[in-house]
C-alpha positions in Angstrom: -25.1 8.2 -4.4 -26.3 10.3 -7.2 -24.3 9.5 -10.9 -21.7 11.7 -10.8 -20.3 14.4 -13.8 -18.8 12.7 -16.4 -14.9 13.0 -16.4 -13.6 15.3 -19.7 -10.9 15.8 -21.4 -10.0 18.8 -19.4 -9.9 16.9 -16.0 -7.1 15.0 -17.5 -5.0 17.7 -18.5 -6.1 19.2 -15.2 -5.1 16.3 -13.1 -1.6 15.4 -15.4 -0.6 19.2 -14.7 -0.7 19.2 -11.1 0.8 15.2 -10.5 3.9 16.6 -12.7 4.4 19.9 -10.5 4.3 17.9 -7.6 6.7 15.0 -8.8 8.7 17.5 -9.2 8.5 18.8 -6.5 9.3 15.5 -5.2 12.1 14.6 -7.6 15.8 13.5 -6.3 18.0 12.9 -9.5 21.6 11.6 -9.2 23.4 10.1 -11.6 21.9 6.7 -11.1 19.5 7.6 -8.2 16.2 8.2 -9.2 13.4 8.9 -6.8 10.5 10.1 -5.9 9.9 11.6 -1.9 6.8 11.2 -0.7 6.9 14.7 0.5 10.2 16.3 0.2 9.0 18.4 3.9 8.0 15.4 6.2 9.3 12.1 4.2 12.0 12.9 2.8 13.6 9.8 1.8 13.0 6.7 -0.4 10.3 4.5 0.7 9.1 1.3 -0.6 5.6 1.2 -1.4 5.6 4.6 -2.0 8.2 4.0 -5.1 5.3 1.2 -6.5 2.5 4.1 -6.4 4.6 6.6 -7.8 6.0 4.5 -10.5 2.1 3.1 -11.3 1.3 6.8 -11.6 4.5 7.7 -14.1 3.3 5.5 -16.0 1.4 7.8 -17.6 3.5 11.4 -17.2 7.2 9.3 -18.1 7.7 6.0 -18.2 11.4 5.8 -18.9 11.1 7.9 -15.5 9.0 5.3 -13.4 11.5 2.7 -14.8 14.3 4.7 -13.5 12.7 4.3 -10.2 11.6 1.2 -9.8 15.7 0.5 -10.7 16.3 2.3 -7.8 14.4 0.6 -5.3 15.3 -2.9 -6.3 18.8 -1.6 -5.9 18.7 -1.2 -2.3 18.0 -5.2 -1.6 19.6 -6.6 1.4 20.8 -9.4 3.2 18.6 -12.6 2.3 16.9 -10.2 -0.4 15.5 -7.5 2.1 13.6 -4.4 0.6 13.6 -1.7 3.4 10.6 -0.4 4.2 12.6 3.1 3.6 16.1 4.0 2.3 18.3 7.2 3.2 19.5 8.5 0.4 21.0 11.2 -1.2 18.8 13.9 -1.6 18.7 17.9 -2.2 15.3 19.0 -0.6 15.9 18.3 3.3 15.8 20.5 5.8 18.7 20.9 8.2 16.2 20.0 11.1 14.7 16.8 9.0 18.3 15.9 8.6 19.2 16.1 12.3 16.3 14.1 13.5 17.2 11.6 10.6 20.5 11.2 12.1 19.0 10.6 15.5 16.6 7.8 14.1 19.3 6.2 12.1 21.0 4.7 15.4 17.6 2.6 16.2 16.1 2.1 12.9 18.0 1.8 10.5 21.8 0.0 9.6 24.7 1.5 8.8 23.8 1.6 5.1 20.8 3.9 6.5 18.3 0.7 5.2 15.5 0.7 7.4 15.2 -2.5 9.4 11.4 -3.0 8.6 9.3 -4.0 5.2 6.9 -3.2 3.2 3.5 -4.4 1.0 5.0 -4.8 -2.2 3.1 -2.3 -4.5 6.7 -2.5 -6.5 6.2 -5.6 -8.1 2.6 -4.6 -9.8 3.9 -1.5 -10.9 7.1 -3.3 -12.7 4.0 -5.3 -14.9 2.3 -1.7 -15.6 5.7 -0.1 -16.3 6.7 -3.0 -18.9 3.1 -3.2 -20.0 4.2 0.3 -21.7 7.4 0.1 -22.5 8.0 -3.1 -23.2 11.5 -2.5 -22.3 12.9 -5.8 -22.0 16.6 -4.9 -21.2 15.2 -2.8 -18.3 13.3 -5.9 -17.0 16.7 -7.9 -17.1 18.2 -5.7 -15.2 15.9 -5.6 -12.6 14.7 -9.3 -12.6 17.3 -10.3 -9.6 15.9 -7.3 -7.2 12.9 -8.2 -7.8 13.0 -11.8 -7.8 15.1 -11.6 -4.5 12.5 -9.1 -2.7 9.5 -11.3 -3.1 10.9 -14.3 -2.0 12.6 -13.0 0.8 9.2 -12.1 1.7 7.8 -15.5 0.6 10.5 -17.3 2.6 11.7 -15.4 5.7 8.6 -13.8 6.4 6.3 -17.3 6.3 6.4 -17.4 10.2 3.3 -19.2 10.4 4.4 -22.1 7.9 1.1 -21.6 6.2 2.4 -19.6 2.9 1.2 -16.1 4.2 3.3 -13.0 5.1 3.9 -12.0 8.8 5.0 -8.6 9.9 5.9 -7.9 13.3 5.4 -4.0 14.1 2.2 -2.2 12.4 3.9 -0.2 10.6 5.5 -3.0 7.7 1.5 -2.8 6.9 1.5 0.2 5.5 -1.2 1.5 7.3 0.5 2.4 10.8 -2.1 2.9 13.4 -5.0 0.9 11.7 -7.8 0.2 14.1 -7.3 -3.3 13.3 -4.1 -3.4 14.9 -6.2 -2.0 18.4 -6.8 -5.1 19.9 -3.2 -6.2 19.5 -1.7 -3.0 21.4 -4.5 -3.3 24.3 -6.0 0.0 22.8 -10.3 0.1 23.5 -13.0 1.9 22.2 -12.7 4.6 25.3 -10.6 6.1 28.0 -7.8 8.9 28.3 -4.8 5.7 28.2 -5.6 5.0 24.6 -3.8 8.5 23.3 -1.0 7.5 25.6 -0.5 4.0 24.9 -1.2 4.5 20.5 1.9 6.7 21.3 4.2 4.5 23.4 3.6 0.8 21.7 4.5 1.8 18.1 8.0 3.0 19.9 8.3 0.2 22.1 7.7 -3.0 19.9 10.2 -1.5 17.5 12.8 -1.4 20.3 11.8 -4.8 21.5 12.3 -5.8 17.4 15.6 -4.4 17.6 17.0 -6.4 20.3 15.7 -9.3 18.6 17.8 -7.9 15.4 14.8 -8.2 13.5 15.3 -12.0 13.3 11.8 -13.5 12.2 12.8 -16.6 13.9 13.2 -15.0 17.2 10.3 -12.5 16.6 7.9 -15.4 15.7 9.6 -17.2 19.2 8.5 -14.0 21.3 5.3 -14.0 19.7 4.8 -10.1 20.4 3.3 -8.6 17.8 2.8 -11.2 14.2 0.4 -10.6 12.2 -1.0 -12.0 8.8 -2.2 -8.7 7.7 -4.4 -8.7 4.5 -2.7 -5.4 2.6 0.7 -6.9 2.9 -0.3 -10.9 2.0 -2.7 -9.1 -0.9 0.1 -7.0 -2.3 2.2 -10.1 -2.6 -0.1 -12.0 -4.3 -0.7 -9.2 -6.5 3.3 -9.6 -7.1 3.4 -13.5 -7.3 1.0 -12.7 -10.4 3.1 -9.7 -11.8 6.3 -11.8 -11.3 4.5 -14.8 -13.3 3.9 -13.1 -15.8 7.1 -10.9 -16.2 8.3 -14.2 -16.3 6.6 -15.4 -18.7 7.7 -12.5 -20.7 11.6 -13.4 -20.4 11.2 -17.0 -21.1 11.7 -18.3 -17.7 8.8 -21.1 -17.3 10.0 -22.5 -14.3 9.5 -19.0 -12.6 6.4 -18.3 -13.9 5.1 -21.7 -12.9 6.4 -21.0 -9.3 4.9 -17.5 -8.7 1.8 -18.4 -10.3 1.8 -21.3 -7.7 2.6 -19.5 -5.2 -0.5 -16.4 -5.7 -2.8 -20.0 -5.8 -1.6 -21.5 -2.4 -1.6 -17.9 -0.6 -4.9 -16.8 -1.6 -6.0 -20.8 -0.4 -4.2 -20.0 2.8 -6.7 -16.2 3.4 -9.7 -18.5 2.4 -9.1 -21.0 4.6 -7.7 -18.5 7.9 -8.9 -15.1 7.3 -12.5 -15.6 5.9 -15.6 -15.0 8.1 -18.2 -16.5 6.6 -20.7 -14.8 9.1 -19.5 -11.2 8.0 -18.8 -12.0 4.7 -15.3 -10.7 4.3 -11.7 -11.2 5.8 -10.2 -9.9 8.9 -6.1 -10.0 9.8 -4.6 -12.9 12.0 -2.6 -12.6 15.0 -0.7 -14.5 17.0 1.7 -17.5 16.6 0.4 -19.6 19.6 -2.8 -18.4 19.6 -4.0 -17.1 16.2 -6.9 -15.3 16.3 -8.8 -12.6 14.2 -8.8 -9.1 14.7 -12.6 -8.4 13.5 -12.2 -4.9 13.1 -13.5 -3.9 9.4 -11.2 -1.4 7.6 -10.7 -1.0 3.5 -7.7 -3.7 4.5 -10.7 -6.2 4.7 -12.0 -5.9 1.2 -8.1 -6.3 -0.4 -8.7 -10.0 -1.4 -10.3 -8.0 -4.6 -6.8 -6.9 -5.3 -5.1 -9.6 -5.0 -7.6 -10.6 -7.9 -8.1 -14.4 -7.3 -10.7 -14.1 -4.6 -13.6 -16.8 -5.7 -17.0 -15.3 -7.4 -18.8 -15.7 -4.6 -16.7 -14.7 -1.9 -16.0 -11.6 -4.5 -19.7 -10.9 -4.4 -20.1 -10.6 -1.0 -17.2 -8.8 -0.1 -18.3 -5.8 -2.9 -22.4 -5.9 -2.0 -22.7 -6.6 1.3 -19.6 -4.2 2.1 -17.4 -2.3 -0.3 -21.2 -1.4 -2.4 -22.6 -0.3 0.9 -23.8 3.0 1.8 -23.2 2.4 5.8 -20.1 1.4 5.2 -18.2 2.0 2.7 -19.9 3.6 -0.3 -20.2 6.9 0.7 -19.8 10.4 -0.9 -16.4 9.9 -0.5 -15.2 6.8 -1.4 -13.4 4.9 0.2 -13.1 5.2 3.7 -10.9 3.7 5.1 -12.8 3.2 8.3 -16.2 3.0 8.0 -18.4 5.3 10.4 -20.1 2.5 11.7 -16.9 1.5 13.4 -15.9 4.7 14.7 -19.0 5.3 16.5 -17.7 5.2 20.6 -14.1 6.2 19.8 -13.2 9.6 20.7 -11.5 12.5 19.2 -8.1 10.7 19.8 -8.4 8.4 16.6 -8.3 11.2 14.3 -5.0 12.7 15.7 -3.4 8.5 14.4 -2.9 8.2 11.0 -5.1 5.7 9.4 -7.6 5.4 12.7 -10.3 8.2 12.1 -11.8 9.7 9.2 -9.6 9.3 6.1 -9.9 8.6 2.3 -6.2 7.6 0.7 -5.7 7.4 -2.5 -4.1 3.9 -2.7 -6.6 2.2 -1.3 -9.2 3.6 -3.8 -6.7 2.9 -6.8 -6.5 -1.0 -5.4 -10.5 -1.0 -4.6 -11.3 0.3 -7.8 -8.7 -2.2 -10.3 -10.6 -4.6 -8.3 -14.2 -3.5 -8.9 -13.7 -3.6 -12.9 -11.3 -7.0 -13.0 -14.7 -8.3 -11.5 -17.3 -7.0 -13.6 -18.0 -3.8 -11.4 -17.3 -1.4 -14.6 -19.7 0.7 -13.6 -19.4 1.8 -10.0 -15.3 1.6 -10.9 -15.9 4.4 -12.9 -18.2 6.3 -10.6 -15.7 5.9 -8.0 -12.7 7.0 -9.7 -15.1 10.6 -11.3 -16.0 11.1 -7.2 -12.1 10.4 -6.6 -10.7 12.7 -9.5 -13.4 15.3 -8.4 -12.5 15.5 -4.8 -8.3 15.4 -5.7 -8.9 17.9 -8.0 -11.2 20.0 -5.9 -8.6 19.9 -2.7 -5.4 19.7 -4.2 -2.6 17.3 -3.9 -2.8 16.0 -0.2 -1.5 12.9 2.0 -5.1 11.8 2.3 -9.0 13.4 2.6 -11.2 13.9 5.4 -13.7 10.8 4.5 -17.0 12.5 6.1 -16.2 16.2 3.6 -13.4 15.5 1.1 -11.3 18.2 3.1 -7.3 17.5 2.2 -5.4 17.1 5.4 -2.2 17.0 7.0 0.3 17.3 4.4 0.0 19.2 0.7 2.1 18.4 -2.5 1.9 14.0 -1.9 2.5 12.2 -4.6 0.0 9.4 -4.1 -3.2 11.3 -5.2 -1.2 11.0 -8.7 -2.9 7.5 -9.1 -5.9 8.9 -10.0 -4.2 9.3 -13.1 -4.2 5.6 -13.7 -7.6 5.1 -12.7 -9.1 7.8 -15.2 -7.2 5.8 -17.8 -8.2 2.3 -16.6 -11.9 3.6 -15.9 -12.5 6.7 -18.3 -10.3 6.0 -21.0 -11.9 8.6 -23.9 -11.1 11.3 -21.1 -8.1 10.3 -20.6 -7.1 10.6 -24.6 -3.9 10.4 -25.4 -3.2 10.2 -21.9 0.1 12.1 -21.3 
């Protein structure tokens, strides 16, 4: 790739300007519920990680605002410390028709509190640094210490089906990134044939039935064996939060604490080395299965997330970022990053396109992660030109859900919030751009 344009002053007014007209968009603000809808048309509800990006973003529009947030969120722990994976609540931007389907999905997934049964990565925790990084707001942090501390262990704890430290989830859709191709193998789906449409459809709907009969117990789950999976977005999120958490900690005086989570980022990222590195491909792939782990060596963006959990060794590092994430058959392309490389779409079909995160697709999250993890090891450089190519293409198409990775087209829907993360990467990555920020 050619150097691209450097990023101005005016990009950053540019870029601030539309993220705050979509937040608003976006906003739900009552009384002491404070939110930000992914898309007040097709999501329009609180949801977990979603909350972490948007909150990393406010950081740099309103941080008393992203704290307000992130106080939301941690408010909705469950049972045992449970995050949902999405919350129902109050809100003035649904439709009547959104609101009748809701009520329709609240009878399978979701409880009577409208708390969605399933989890998510924990962007929430990382944010929470980046949010008290700026504020410094220590009463905040008090306040929200016990919904946070709760939330990551529950994940630390109940979700540890393996016994080996990492994370399992147990439908695709706790990853984050629904219908990943790395998830294929697992639903039965191949590289051809007219079932795959059919089955991408009815598996999703199916496992989360067979979940629900289980009542979500991870005990009984891991038993069944159905669907568990150490998946590499959630386990690299939560180490990224085990190292917020340590040193959060740290901040409030709590040493044992920040002893424990610093522990436990150490042991976890031990764990991936030792059960999720191919030393053949150089990089990591997800692990499946309870009495029969195995890899699922399907390379995705999910497979270069060790740099984000930020305590991936030098040379492993190295590999992952030249032979991979630096590579122009892969994943360095014009617009970066894919999420699925073309080389592994070749033989697919059309059908992979129609699945959210299976065909062509650049998000914005996964270029924010990719791109922190580029500079924090010593990738200044192409962390820069990535974020002027990712600014440049948001900017270009508008506020979308995520980009065509083969033209930089927006698709599906307009006015998401996450393309406001681009924010934080101009300031991480282009910093006399980004000025006075806000």
């Amino acid at each position: 790739m050619n150097d691209p344009a450097p990023l101005t002053g005016e990009d950053w007014k540019e870029l601030a300007s539309e993220a705050r007209r979509v937040f608003a968009l976006n906003e739900v603000d009552r009384g002491d519920v404070y939110y930000h809808m992914p898309s007040h048309d097709h999501y329009p509800s609180l949801f977990g990680w979603d909350s972490g990006f948007h909150a990393a973003a406010m950081t740099h529009l309103d941080a008393v605002k992203a704290e307000r947030e992130l106080e939301t969120l941690f408010r909705q722990e469950g049972k045992h410390g449970h995050l949902p994976h999405e919350t129902l609540l109050p809100h003035h931007a649904s439709r009547p028709r959104l609101r009748k389907m809701l009520t329709l999905l609240v009878r399978l997934g979701f409880d009577r509190n409208g708390a969605s049964y399933m989890v998510d990565p924990p962007s929430y925790h990382f944010a929470a640094e980046m949010v008290f990084r700026r504020t410094r707001n220590e009463a905040w942090l008090l306040r929200s210490w016990d919904g946070m501390r709760r939330s990551l262990d529950f994940l630390l704890e109940e979700r540890n089906a393996h016994g080996d430290g990492l994370v399992t989830i147990f439908h695709p859709w706790e990853s984050g990134t629904d219908m990943s191709p790395q998830f294929f193998s697992a639903m039965g789906l191949d590289r051809s044939g007219w079932r795959n449409a059919l089955r991408s459809h009815l598996y999703p709907t199916a496992l989360f039935a067979f979940n629900l009969l289980k009542g979500w117990d991870a005990a009984k789950l891991a038993a069944a064996d159905r669907f568990a999976c150490e998946e590499l977005t959630m386990n690299c999120l939560t180490i990224r939060a085990c190292r917020s958490m340590s040193y959060l900690a740290g901040e409030l005086g709590k040493g044992e604490e920040q002893d424990r989570y610093a522990r436990r980022a150490s042991a976890m990222m031990d764990a991936m080395d030792e059960l999720c590195w191919d030393e053949r491909e150089g990089c990591y792939f997800p692990r499946f299965g309870i009495k029969r782990p195995r890899l699922a060596r399907r390379k995705t963006a999910d497979s270069l997330m060790p740099l984000f959990g930020g305590l991936c060794s030098g040379a492993r590092a190295e590999r992952v970022i030249e032979e991979h994430l630096l590579n122009a058959d892969e994943f360095w392309t014009e617009y970066p990053v894919p999420f699925n490389p073309e080389s592994e779409l070749r033989g697919e079909g059309e059908w992979v396109d129609r699945r959210l995160w299976s065909g062509h697709c650049v998000w914005i999250n996964f270029c924010w992660m990719l791109a922190i993890g580029l500079g924090e090891y010593g990738y200044e450089k192409e962390a820069r030109e990535m974020t002027a190519r990712v600014v440049r293409m948001v900017l270009r198409e508008g506020f979308h859900e995520y980009y065509d990775s083969r033209s930089g087209e927006g698709r599906r829907i307009a006015d998401f919030c996450w393309p406001a993360l681009a924010l934080d990467m101009m300031a991480r990555f282009w910093p006399h751009a980004a000025g006075g920020e806000a």
